[in-house]
C-alpha positions as MATLAB code, in Angstrom:
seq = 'XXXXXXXXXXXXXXXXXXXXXXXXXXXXXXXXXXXXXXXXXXXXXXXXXXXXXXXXXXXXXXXXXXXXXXXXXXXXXXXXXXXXXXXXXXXXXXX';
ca = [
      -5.308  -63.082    5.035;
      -2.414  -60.961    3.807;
      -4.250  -59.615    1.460;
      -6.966  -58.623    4.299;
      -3.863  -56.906    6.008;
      -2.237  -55.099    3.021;
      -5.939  -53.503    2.423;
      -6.343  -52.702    6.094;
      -3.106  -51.068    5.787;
      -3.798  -49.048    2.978;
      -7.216  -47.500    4.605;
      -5.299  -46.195    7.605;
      -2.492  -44.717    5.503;
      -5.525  -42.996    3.295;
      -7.446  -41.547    6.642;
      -3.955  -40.844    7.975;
      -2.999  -38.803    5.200;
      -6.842  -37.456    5.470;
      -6.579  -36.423    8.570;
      -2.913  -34.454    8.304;
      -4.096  -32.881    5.031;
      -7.501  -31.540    6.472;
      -5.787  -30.481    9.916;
      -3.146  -28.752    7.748;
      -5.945  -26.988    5.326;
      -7.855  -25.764    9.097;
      -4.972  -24.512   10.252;
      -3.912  -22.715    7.071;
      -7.240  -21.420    7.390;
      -7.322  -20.292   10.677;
      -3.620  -18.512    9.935;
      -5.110  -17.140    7.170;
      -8.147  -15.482    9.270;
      -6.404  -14.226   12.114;
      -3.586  -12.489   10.264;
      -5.979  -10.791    7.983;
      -7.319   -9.340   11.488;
      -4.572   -8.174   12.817;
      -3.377   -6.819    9.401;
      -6.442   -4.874    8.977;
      -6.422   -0.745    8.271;
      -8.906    0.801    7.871;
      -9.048    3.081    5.258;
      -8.023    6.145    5.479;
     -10.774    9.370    4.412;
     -10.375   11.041    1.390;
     -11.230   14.593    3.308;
     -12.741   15.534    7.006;
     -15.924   17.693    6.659;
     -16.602   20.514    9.013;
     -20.755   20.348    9.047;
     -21.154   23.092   10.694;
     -18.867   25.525    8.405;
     -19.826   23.922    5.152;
     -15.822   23.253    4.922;
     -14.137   20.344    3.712;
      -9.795   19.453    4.726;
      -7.269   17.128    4.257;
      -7.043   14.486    7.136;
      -3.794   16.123    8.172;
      -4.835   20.142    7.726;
      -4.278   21.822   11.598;
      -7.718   23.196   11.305;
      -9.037   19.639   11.889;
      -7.937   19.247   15.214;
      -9.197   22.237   16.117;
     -12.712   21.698   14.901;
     -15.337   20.460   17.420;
     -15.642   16.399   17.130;
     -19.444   16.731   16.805;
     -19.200   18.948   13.538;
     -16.241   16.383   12.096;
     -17.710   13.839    9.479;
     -15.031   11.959    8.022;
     -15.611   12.008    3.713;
     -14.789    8.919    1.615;
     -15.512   10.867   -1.648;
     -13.682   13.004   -4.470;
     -13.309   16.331   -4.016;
     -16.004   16.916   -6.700;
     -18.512   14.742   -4.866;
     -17.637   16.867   -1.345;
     -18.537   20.403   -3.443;
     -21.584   18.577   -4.744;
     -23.211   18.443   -1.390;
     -22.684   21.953   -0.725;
     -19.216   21.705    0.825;
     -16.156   24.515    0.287;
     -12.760   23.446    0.241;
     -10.598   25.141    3.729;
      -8.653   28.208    3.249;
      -5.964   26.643    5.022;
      -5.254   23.411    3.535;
      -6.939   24.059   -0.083;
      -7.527   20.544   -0.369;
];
């Protein structure tokens, strides 16, 4: 009989420790998830291309702001690859 007990015992110590060690894993997990989420950026473009103009600025160059949002094409390339497809670099900014 006491060994029935000690055995008994044993199994609800393992699923104890079970059960606190997979909780603790979802919860990690779910830490894990939602920070990445609130921590995301996203990246920023290498240059802003004026498709209308055939120009291509730096993000910050004034011009950009002035430029009308439906010619505004944000570019994720080098400034090689922006020339490439027929772009110039602005007069203002000389990106």
């Amino acid at each position: 009989m006491e060994k029935k007990k000690a055995i008994t015992g044993l199994l609800i110590i393992i699923l104890i420790i079970a059960g606190i060690s997979f909780l603790g894993f979802r919860a990690l997990m779910q830490g894990t998830s939602s920070n990445s989420s609130k921590d995301y950026t996203p990246p920023t473009p290498t240059y802003v291309l004026n498709t209308y103009r055939k120009k291509f600025h730096y993000p910050t160059c004034a011009s950009v702001a002035q430029m009308n949002p439906e010619n505004r094409q944000n570019f994720y390339g080098t400034r090689e690859e922006a020339i490439a497809q027929g772009y110039s670099p602005c007069g203002n900014c000389q990106p």
